[in-house]
C-alpha positions in Angstrom: -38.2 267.7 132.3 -37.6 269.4 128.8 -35.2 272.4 128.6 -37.4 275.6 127.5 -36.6 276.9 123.9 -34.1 279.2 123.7 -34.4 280.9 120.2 -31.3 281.5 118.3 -30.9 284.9 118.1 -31.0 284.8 122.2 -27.9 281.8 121.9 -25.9 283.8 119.4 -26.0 287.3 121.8 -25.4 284.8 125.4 -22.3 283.2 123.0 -20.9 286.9 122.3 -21.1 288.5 125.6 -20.5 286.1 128.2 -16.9 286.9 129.0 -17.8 290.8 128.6 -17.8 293.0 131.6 -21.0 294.9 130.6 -22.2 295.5 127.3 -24.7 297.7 125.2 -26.8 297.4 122.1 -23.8 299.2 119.7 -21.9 296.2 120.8 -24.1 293.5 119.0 -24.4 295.1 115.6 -21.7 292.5 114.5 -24.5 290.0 114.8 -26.6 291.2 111.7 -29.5 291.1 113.9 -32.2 293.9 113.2 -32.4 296.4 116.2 -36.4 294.9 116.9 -35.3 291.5 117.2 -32.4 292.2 119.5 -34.7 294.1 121.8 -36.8 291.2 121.6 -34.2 289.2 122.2 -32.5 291.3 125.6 -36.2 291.2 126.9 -36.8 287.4 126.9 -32.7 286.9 127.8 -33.5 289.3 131.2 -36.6 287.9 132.1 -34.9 284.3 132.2 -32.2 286.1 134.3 -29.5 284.7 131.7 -28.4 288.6 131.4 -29.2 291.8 134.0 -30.8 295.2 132.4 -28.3 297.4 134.3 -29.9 300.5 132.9 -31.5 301.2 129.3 -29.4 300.1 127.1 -26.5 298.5 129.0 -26.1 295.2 130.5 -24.2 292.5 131.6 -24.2 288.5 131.3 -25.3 286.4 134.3 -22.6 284.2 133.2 -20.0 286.9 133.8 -21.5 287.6 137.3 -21.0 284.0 138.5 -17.2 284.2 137.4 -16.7 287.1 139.3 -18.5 286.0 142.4 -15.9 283.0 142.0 -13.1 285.2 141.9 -13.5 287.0 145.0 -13.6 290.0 142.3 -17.6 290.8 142.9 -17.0 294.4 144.9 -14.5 296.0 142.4 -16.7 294.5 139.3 -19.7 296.2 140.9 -17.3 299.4 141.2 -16.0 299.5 138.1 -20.0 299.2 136.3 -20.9 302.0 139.0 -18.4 304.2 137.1 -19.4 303.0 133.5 -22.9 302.7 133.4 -23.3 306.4 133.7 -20.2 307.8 132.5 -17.9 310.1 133.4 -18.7 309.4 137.2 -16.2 308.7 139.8 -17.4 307.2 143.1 -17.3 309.5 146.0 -19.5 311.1 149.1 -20.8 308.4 151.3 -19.8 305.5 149.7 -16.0 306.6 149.8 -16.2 308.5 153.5 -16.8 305.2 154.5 -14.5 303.2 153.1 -11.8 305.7 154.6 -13.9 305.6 158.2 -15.0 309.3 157.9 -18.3 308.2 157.8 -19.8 305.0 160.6 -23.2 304.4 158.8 -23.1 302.0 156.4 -24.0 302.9 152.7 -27.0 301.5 150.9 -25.9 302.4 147.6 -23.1 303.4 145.5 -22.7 307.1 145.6 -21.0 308.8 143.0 -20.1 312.5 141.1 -21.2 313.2 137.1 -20.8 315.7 135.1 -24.4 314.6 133.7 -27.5 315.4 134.9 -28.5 314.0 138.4 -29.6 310.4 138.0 -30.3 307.5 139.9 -30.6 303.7 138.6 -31.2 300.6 140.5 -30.9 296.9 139.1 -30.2 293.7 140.4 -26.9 294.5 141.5 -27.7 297.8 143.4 -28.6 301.2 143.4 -26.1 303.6 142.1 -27.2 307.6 142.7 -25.3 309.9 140.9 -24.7 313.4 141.4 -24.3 316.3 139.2 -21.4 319.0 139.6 -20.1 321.6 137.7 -17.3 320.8 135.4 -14.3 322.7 137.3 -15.0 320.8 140.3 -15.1 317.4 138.7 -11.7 316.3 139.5 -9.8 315.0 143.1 -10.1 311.4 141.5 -7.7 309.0 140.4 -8.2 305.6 138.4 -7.1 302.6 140.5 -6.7 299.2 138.5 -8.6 296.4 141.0 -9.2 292.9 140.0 -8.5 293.6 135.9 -10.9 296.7 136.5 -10.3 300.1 135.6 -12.2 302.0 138.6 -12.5 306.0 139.0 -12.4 306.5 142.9 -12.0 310.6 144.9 -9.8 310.9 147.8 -10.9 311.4 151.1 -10.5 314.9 150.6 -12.5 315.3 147.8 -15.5 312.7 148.7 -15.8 315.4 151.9 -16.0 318.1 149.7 -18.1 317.2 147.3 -20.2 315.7 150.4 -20.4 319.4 152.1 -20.8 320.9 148.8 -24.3 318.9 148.2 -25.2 320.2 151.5 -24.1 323.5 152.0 -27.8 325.4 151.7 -28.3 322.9 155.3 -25.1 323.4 157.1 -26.0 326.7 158.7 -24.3 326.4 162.2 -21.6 323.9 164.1 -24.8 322.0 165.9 -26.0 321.2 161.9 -22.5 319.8 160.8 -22.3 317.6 164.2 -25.5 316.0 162.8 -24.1 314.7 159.6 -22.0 312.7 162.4 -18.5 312.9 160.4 -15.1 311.3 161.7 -12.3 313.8 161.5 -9.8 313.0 164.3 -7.4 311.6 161.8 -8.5 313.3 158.8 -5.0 314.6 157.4 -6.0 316.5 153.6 -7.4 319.3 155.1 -4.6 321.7 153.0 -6.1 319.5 150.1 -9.8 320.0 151.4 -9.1 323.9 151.9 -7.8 324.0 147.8 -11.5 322.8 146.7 -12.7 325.6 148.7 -10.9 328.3 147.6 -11.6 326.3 143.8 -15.2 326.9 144.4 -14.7 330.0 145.9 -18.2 330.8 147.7 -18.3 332.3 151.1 -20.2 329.6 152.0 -18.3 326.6 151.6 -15.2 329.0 153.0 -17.9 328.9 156.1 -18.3 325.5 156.3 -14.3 325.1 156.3 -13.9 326.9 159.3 -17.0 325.5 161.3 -14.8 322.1 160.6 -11.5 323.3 161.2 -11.0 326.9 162.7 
């Protein structure tokens, strides 16, 4: 059977960005392609799965993906693009209550603070939801270096605050919180918890702090 055409344009961008993490458009302006055909291009590259549309704009190389997978380095490659595609973001909430057993249920999707507006964007590699918060609470994050990858992560602390935060207009009574089902019997940053609080400073998360702790 004949291999299908693959125009040049399409070999020349595959050739550039195979050993890149995740790319955008910017990034092929070297090739002294014109914008139109390079859309062209990304379209036809996508639908032959030789690339994945992570969101508008940004992408990565299938080739790249395989590597990875090869590597044992898929699940910190996946959480270093969940903190790039829609940057700054730093994975927390769910995603990270979990991870530190504060939370049993399994997440979906990779859950994550912004300083941007609230977004969510799902590709062939997941869904990634992204919540807004104000700029003096985006912080209680540190960068961890995984696999090669750069990767902004909270602490347990902060992934329960910023959890309760999102929630604090539904958290009216003990009975509510025992719903959201949390793990706290060997939760031990409640003095780091408790500065977030008094950071945020209404009476309502100072509420919520002593329905958990008091």
């Amino acid at each position: 059977m004949r291999n299908k055409y693959i125009d040049p344009f399409s070999v020349k961008i595959i050739s550039l960005v195979k050993e890149l993490p995740y790319f955008k458009i910017e990034n092929l302006k070297m090739l002294d392609i014109r914008e139109n055909y390079l859309r062209i291009a990304l379209s036809r590259l996508s639908k032959r799965k030789e690339i994945i549309r992570l969101k508008k704009g940004n992408y990565t190389a299938k080739n790249f993906v395989e590597k990875i997978k090869k590597e044992n380095s898929f699940s910190s490659f996946l959480e270093f693009l969940a903190t790039k595609i829609y940057s700054p973001s730093y994975l927390s909430l769910d995603y990270v209550l979990y991870e530190n057993n504060i939370l049993t249920e399994i997440p979906k999707n990779f859950t994550l603070i912004t300083k941007n507006k609230t977004a969510t964007f799902s590709n062939n590699l997941g869904i990634f939801i992204y919540h807004k918060i104000k700029d003096e609470l985006f912080l209680g994050f540190d960068t961890q270096k995984i696999d090669n990858f750069l990767i902004y992560k909270s602490s347990p602390a902060k992934a329960l605050f910023d959890f309760l935060y999102l929630r604090k207009k539904i958290v009216l009574n003990k009975e509510m919180l025992k719903e959201l089902r949390l793990n706290l019997e060997n939760f031990k940053e409640k003095a780091e918890f408790k500065k977030y609080v008094d950071l945020e400073g209404s009476r309502k998360m100072k509420e919520i702090f002593s329905l958990l702790f008091e």
